[in-house]
C-alpha positions in Angstrom: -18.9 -12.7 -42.7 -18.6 -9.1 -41.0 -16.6 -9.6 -38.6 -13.0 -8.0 -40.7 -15.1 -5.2 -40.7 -15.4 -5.3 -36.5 -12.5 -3.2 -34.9 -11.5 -3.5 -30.7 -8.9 -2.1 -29.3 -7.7 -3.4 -25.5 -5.8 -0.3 -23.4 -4.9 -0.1 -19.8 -6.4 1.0 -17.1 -5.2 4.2 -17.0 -5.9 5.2 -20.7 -9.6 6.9 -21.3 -11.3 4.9 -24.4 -11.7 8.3 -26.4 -7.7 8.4 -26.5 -8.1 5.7 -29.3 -11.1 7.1 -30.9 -10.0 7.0 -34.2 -8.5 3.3 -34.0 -12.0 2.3 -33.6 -13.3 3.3 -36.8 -13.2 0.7 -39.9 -14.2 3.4 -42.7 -17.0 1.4 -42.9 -19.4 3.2 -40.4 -22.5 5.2 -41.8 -22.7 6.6 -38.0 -21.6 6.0 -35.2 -23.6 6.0 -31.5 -21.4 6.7 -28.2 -21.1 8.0 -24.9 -20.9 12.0 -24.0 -17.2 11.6 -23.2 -16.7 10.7 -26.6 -17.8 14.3 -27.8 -15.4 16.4 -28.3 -14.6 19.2 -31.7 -11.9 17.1 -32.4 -14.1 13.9 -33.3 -16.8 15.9 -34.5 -14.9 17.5 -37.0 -13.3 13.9 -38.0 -16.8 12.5 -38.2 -17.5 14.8 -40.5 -14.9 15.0 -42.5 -15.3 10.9 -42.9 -19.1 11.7 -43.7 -20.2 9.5 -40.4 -23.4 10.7 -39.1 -22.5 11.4 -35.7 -24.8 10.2 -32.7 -22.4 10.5 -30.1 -24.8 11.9 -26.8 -24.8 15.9 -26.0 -22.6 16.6 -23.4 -23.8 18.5 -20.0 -22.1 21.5 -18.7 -22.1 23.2 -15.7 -25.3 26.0 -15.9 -25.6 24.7 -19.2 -28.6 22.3 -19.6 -29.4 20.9 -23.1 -32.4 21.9 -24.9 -35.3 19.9 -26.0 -33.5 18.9 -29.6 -30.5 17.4 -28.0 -32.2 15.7 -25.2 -34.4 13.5 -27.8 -31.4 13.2 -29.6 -29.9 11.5 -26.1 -32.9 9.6 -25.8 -33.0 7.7 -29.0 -29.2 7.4 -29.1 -29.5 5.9 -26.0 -32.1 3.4 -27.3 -29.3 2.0 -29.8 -26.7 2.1 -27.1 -28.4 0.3 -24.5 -28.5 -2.7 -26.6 -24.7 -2.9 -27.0 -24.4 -1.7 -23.4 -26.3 -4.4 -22.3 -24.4 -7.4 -24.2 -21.2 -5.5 -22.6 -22.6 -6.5 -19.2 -23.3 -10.0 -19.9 -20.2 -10.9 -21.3 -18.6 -9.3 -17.9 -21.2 -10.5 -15.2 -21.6 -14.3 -16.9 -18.1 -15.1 -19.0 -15.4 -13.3 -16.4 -14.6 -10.7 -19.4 -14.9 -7.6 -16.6 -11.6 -8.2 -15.6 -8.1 -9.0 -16.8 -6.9 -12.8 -16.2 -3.5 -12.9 -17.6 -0.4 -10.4 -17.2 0.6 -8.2 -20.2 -1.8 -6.6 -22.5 -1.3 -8.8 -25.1 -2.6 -11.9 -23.7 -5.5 -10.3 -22.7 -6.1 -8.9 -26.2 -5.9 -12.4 -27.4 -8.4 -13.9 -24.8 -10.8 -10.9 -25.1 -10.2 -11.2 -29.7 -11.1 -14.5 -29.5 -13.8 -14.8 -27.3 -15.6 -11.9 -28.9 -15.4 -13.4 -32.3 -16.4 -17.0 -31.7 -19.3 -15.1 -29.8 -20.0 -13.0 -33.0 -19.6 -15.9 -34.8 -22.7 -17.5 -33.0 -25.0 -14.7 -32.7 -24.3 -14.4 -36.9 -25.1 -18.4 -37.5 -28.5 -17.9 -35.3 -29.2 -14.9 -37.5 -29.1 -17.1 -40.4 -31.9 -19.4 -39.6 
């Protein structure tokens, strides 16, 4: 099964996500699909150098618009995304995952571990018939 090969990482509040980029790859990825504020020269270069295709979205800058290349890039980024994105939802709207029920980081991590495994676990077994 794939999941070992599935990395999550809970943080506070407070933290951004791309603060624990790198603890979210496996070394397994062939690329890797993410938001803007994920794109920075820092992970670029350590995409790169890992030999990950990198699809994380073109940033926006002020007076700065993107050009026709990086905005189709965006768009069928954003295709892939949108199904993970959506999944995220659901598991916050319909199974109370939006939102931290216990104090201490590391009860949560092991409510929000387990849950998303016995889920992966269930989407893998329908996958199989």
């Amino acid at each position: 099964m794939a999941w070992k090969n599935l990395t999550q990482t809970l943080t506070t509040g407070s933290l951004h996500d791309s603060n624990v980029f790198e603890e979210l790859l496996t070394g397994n990825e062939k690329v890797l699909y993410a938001d803007s504020a994920y794109k920075s020269q820092k992970h670029d270069q350590l995409l790169k150098r890992k030999s990950i295709k990198n699809q994380l979205l073109h940033r926006v800058y002020r007076n700065t618009p993107l050009n026709e290349s990086q905005k189709n890039d965006n768009r069928f980024a954003s295709q892939v995304r949108y199904v993970v994105e959506r999944t995220f939802g659901v598991l916050k709207q319909y199974y109370g995952l939006g939102q931290a029920r216990y104090i201490g980081i590391e009860r949560n991590q092991a409510r929000w571990s387990s849950y998303t495994k016995e889920k992966y676990q269930q989407i893998n077994r329908k996958a199989e018939y």
